[in-house]
C-alpha positions as CSV (number, residue, x, y, z in Angstrom):
1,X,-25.6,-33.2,21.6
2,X,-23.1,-36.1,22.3
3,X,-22.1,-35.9,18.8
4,X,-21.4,-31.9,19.5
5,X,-19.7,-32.4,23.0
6,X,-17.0,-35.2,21.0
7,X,-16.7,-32.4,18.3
8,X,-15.2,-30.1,20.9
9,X,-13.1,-32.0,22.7
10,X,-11.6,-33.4,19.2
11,X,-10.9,-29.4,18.7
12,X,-9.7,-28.7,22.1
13,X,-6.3,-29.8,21.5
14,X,-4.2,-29.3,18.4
15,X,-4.3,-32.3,15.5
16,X,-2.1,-32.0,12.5
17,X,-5.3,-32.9,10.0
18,X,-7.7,-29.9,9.5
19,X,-10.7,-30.9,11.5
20,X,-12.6,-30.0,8.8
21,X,-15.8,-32.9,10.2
22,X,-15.7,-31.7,13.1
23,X,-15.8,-28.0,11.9
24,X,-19.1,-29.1,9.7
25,X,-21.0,-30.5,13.0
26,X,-20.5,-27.7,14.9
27,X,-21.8,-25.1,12.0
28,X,-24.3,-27.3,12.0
29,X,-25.5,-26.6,15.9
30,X,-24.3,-22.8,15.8
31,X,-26.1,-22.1,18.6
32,X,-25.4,-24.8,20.8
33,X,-21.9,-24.8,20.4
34,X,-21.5,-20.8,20.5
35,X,-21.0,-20.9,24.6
36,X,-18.5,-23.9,24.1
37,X,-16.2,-21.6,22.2
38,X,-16.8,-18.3,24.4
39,X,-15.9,-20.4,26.7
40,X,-12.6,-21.1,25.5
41,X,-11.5,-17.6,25.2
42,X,-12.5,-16.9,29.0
43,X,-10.4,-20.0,30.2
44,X,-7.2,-18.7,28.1
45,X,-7.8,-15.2,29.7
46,X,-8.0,-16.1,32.5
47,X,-5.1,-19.0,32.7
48,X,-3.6,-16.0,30.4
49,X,0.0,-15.9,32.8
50,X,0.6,-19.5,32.3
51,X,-1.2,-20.7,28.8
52,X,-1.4,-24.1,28.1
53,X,0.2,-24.9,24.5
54,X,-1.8,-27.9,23.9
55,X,-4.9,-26.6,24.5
56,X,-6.0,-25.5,21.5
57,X,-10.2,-24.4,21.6
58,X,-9.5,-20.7,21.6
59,X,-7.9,-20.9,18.4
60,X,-10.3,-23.0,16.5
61,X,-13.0,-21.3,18.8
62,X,-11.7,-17.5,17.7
63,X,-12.7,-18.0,13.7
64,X,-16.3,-20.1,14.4
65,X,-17.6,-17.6,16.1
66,X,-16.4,-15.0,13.9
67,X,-18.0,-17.2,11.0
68,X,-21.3,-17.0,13.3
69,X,-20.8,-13.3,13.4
70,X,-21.2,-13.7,17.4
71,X,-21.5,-10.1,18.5
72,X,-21.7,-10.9,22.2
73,X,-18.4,-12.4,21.8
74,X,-16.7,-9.1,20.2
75,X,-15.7,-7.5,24.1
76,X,-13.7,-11.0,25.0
77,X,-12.3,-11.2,21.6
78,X,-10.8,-7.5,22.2
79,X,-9.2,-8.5,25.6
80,X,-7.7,-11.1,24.3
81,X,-6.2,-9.0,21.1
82,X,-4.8,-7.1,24.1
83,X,-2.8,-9.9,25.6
84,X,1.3,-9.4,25.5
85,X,2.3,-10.4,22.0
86,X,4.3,-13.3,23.4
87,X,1.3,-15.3,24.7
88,X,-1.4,-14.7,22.0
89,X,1.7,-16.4,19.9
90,X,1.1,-19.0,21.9
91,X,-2.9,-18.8,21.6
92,X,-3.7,-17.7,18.3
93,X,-0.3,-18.0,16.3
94,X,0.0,-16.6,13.1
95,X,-4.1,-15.2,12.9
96,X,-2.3,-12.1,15.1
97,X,-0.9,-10.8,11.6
98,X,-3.1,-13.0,8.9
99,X,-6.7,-13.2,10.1
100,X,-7.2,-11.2,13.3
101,X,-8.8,-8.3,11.8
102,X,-11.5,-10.5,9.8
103,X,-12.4,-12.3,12.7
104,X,-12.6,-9.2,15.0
105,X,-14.5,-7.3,12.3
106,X,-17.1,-9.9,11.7
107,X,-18.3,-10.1,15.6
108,X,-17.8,-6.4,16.0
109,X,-20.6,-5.1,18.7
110,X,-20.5,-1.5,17.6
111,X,-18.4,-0.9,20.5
112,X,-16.3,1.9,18.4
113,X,-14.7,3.8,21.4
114,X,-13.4,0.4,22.5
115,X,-11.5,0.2,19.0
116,X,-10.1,3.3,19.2
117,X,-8.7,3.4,22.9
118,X,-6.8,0.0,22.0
119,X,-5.4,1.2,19.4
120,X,-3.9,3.8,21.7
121,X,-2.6,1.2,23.8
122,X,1.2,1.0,23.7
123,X,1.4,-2.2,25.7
124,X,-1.0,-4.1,23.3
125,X,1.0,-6.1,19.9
126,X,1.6,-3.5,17.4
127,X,0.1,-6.4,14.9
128,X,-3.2,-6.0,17.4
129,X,-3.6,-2.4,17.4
130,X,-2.8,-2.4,13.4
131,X,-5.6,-5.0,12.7
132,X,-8.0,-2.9,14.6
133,X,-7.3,0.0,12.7
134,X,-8.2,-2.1,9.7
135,X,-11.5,-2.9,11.3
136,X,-12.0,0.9,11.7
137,X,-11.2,1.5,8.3
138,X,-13.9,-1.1,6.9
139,X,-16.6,0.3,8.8
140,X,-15.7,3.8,6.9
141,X,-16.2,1.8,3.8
142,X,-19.1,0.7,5.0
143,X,-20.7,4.0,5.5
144,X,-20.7,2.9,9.2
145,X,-18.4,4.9,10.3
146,X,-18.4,9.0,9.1
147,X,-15.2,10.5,7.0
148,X,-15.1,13.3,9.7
149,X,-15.0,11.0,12.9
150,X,-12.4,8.6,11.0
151,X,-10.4,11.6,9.6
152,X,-10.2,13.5,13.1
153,X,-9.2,10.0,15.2
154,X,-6.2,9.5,12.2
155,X,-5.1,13.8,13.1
156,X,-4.9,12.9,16.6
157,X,-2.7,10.0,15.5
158,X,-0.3,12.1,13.3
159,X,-0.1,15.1,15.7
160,X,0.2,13.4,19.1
161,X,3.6,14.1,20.2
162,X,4.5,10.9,21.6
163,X,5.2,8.2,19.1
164,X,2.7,5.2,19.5
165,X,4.9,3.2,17.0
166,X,5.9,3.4,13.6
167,X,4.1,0.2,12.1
168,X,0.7,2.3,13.7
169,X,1.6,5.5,11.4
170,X,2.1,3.4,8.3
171,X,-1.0,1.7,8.6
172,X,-2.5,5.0,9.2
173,X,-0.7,6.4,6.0
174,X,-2.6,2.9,4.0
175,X,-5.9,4.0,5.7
176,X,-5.1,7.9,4.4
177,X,-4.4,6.7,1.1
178,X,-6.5,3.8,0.7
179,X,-9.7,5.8,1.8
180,X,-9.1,8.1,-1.0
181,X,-8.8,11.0,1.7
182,X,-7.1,13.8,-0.2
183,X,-7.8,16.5,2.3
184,X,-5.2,14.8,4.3
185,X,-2.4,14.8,1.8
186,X,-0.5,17.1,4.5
187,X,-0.9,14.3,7.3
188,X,0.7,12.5,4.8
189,X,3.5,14.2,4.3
190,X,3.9,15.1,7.9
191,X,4.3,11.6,8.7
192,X,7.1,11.5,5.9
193,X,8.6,14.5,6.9
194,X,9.0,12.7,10.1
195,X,10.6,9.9,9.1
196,X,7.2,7.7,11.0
197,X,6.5,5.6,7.8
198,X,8.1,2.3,7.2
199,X,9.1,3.0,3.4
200,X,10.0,-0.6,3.0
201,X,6.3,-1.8,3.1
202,X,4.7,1.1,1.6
203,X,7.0,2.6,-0.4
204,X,7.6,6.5,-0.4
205,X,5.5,9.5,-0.5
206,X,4.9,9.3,-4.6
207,X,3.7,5.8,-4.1
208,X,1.1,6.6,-1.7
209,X,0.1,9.9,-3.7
210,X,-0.6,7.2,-6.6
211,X,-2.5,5.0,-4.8
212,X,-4.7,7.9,-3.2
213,X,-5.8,8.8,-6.8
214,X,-6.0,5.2,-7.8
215,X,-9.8,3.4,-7.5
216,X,-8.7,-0.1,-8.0
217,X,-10.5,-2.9,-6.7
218,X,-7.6,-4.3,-4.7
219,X,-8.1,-0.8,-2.5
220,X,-11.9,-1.8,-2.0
221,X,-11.8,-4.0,1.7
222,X,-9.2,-4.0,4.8
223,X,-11.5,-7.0,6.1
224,X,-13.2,-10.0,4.8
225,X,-17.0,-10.9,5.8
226,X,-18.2,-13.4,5.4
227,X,-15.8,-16.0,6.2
228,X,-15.5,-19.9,6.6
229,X,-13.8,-21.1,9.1
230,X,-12.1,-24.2,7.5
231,X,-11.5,-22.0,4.4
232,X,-9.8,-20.2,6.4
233,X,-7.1,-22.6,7.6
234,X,-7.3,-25.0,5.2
235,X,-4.0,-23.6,3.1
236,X,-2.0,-23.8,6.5
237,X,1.3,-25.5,6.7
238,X,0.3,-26.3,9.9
239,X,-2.2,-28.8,8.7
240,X,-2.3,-31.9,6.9
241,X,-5.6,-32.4,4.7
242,X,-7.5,-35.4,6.1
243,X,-7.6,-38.4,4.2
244,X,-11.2,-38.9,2.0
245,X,-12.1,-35.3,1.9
246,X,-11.5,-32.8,-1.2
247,X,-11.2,-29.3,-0.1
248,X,-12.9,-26.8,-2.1
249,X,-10.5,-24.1,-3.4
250,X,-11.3,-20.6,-2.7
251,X,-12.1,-18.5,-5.5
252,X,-9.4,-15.9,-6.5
253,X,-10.7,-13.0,-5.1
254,X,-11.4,-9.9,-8.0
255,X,-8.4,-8.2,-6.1
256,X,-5.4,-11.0,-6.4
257,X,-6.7,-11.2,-10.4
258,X,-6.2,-7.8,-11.2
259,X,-2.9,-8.2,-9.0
260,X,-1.8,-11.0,-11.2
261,X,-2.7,-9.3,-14.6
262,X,-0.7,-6.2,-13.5
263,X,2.2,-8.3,-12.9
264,X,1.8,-10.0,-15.8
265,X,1.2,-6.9,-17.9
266,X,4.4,-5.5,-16.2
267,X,6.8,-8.0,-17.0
268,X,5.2,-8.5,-20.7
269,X,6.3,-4.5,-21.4
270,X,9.6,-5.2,-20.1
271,X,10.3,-8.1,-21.9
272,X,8.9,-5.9,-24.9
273,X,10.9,-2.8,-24.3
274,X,14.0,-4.9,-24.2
275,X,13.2,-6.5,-27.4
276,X,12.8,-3.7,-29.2
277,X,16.0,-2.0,-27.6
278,X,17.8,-5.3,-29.2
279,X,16.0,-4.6,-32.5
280,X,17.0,-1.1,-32.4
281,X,20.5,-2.0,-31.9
282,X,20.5,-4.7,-34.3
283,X,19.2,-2.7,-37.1
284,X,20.8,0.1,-39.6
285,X,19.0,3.4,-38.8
286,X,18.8,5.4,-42.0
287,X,19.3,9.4,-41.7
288,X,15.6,9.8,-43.1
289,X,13.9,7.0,-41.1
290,X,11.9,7.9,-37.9
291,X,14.0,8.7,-35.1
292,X,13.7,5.7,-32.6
293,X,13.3,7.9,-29.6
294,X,9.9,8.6,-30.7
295,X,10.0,12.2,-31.0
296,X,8.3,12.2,-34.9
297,X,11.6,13.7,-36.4
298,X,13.9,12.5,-39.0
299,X,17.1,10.7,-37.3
300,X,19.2,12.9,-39.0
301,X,17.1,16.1,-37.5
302,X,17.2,14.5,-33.8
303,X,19.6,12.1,-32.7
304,X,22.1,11.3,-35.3
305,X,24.4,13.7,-34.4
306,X,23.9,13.6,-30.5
307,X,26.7,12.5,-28.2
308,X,26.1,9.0,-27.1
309,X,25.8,9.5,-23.1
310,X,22.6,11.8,-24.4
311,X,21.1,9.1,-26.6
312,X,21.2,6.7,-24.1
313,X,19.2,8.8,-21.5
314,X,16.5,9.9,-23.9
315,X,13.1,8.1,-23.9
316,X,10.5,7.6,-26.1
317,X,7.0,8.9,-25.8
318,X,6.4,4.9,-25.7
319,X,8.4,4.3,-23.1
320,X,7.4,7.3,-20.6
321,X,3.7,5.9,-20.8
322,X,4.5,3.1,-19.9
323,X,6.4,4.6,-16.9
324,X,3.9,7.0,-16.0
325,X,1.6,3.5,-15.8
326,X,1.3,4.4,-11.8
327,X,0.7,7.9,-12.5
328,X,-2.7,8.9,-10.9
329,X,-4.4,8.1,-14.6
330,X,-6.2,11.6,-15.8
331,X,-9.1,11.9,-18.4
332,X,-10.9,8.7,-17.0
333,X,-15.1,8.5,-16.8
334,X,-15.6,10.2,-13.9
335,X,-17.9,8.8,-10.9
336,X,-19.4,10.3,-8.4
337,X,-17.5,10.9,-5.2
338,X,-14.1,10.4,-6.5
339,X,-11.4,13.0,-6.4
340,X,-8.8,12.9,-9.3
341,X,-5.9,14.3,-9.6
342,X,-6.5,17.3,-12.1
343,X,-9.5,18.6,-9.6
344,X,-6.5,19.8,-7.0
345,X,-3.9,20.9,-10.1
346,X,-3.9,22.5,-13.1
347,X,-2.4,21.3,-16.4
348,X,0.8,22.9,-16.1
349,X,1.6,21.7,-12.6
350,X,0.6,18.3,-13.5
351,X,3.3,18.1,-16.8
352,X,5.9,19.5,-14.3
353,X,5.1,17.0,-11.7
354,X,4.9,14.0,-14.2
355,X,9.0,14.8,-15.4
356,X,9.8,14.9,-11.9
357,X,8.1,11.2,-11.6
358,X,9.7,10.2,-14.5
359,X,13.2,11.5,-13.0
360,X,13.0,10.3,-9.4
361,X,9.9,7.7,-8.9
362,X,11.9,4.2,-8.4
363,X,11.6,2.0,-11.4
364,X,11.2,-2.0,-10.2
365,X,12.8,-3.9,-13.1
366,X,14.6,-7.6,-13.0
367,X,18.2,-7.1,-12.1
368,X,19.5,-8.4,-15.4
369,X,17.7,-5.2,-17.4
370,X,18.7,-2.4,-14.8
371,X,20.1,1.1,-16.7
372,X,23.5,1.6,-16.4
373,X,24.2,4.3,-13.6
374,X,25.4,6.4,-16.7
375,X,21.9,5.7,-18.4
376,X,20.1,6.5,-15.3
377,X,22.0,9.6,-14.5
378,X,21.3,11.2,-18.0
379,X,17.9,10.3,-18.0
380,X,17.6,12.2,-14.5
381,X,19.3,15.5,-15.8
382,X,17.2,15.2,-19.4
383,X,13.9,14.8,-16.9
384,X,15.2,17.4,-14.0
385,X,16.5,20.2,-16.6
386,X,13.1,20.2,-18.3
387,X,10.9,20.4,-15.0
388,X,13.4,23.5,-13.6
389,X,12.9,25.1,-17.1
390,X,8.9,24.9,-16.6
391,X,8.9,25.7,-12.9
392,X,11.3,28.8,-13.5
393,X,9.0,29.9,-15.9
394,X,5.6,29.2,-13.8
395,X,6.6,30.6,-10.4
396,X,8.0,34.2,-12.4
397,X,4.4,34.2,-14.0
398,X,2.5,33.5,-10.5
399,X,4.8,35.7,-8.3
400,X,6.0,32.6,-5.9
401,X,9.0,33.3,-3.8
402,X,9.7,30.4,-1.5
403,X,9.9,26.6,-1.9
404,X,7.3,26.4,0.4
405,X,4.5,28.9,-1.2
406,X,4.7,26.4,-4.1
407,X,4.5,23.0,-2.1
408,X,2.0,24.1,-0.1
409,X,-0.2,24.7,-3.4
410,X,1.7,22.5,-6.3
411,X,3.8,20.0,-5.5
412,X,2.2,16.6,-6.1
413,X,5.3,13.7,-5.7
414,X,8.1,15.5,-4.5
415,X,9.1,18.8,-2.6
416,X,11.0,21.5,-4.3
417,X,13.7,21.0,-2.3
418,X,14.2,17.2,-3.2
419,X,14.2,17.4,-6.9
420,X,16.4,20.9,-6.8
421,X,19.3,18.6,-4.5
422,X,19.0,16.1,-7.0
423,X,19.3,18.0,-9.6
424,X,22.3,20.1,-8.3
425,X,24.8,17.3,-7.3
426,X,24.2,15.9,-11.1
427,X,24.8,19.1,-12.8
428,X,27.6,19.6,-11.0
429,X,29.6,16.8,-12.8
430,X,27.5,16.9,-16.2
431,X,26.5,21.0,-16.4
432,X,26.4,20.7,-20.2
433,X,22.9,23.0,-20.5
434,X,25.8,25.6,-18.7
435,X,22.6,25.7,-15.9
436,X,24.1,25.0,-13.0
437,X,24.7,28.6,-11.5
438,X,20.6,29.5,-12.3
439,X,19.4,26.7,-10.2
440,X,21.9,26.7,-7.3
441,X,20.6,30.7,-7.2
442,X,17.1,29.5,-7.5
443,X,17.6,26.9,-4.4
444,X,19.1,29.8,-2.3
445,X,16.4,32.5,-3.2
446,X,13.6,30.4,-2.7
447,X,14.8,28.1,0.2
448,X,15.1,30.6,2.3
């Protein structure tokens, strides 16, 4: 018990090596040194209005008793996630944004009502109140927690009138998205429409409506259970790794691989699309050899003859696959439970929606291969021309009248009156398809 008692007061106050020895000994007496560390977090409530900075037990203290799963500890652990974000900076540091929601989900009590009033709480950290609605999220993936009771707390969220803070409403778009719940495609939007979402660390609506279709594995967890402690901090610039002692690297989780073989993958086909743009360039096209846009005609039948600025915003079939890679992938093995996207839309919708993404969906490339404005502007008009031709032909067939009818039904990625905009500031300075009066008639008919 001795050796215990040093072990704590060598964790009390802040060391720059990991006290990884000191971690072992007291996982080794879990339940002798579990009212050590509750402790802890009382004494830094309590002293919460002046905190000591060099006392440093509640910090350690916070992830071992997460690792011991300590359920009684859970109501504590909340109050102090409720502190003012300026003094759990103090306490806790950087496990407010990094490791607060693993170590709150691993002691949860099944206290959920306590979750969810916090996260009403407008005086509580933002980076709190977002960590708790990851803990809410895991216990739907759990089967803890029902799709109905999760999905109505995230409505009250999205139709409260009073804003609780826009880094809450994009962690409830993740949670909308990320849970795969489809029947809330117009909370969604809504929380587009008002401008709630922080696009910068989401992206915008069409990335969200490809990861609600997507079942990767990276989508699988908000939290981590279980955890190590000293795993946990042992990758901290914060410590220094004591001498004698090798540190077991954590393995890659199944999540950051796939991560790094789509990154990978990503900058492989780039790399390969501009090497065969060079080869193209390099090499004499004949009239009767394969048109390199991919379209299966002769050159002389397709693009010999074209004007330049039209060549260069043509694709091949090649290359819209591999743009279409984040497209909600159709035609998969199906499983059980999953929605995909060709349950909510038929065919025809779907090839309208993909030219749309093709036209507007923001292409991440390395700065030294970006289009040319030009290039990028014809490719839009090519893409935008070909989507109005289908939806002209679709909304005469089904008898739809406003922009709205269709959205509320069709539109997957983008409104109708986003893509129409687009489309009519290009075609006014390149109206070459002469179809700049039909649409701009279109947009007034239906907008109204």
């Amino acid at each position: 018990m001795d050796e215990l008692q040093r072990a704590i007061e060598k964790i009390s106050y802040y060391s720059e090596k990991l006290p990884k020895k000191e971690f072992d000994l007291i996982s080794a007496n879990r339940d002798a040194a579990i009212p050590y560390l509750r402790d802890a977090v009382d004494k830094v409530i309590r002293e919460k209005d002046n905190p000591d900075d060099e006392y440093s037990l509640q910090f350690y203290g916070i992830y071992l008793l997460a690792q011991f799963q300590d359920r009684e500890s859970f109501p504590k652990l909340m109050e102090l996630a409720m502190l003012p974000e300026d003094t759990l900076d103090i306490l806790i540091g950087d496990t407010l944004t990094e490791c607060l929601k693993d170590i709150l989900y691993n002691t949860y009590n099944g206290d959920l009502e306590l979750l969810k009033q916090s996260v009403w709480n407008k005086e509580a950290s933002d980076y709190a109140r977002v960590a708790m609605l990851d803990v809410i999220g895991q216990l739907y993936l759990d089967q803890t927690l029902g799709r109905q009771e999760l999905q109505d707390f995230l409505r009250q969220i999205v139709y409260e009138k009073k804003s609780i803070g826009d880094y809450i409403y994009t962690r409830v778009a993740q949670l909308i998205y990320r849970c795969h719940f489809t029947d809330m495609l117009p909370e969604l939007k809504r929380l587009y429409q008002d401008e709630r979402v922080d696009r910068c660390a989401i992206g915008g609506y069409d990335s969200c409506v490809d990861q609600m279709f997507s079942y990767r594995k990276r989508n699988e967890r908000f939290c981590k259970s279980p955890i190590v402690a000293w795993k946990m901090l042992n990758d901290w610039a914060m410590f220094e790794i004591p001498d004698g002692i090798e540190l077991e690297e954590e393995d890659e989780s199944e999540e950051d691989k796939e991560e790094s073989r789509m990154i990978e993958d990503f900058f492989r086909e780039l790399n390969s699309r501009e090497d065969k743009t060079e080869q193209r360039r390099n090499v004499k096209i004949g009239r009767n050899d394969p048109c390199p846009c991919g379209s299966g005609k002769k050159y002389k039948q397709c693009c010999l003859n074209k004007p330049k600025s039209e060549e260069e915003g043509m694709e091949s079939a090649e290359e819209q696959k591999k743009w279409l890679r984040e497209y909600p992938p159709m035609e998969v093995e199906r499983k059980e439970g999953r929605v995909y996207l060709e349950d909510l839309y038929n065919r025809e919708v779907i090839e309208i929606d993909k030219l749309l993404y093709l036209a507007l969906k923001h292409r991440v490339t390395p700065i030294w291969k970006i289009d040319s404005e030009q290039v990028v502007t014809n490719r839009k008009r090519r893409y935008l021309t070909d989507a109005y031709l289908k939806f002209q032909e679709f909304v005469e067939r089904e008898n739809i009248h406003r922009f709205s009818e269709y959205d509320s039904k069709y539109s997957i990625h983008y409104p109708c009156a986003q893509w129409f905009a687009e489309l009519m500031e290009i075609l006014k300075k390149d109206d070459r398809d002469g179809i700049l009066e039909n649409v701009q008639n279109t947009f007034k008919r239906m907008e109204t």
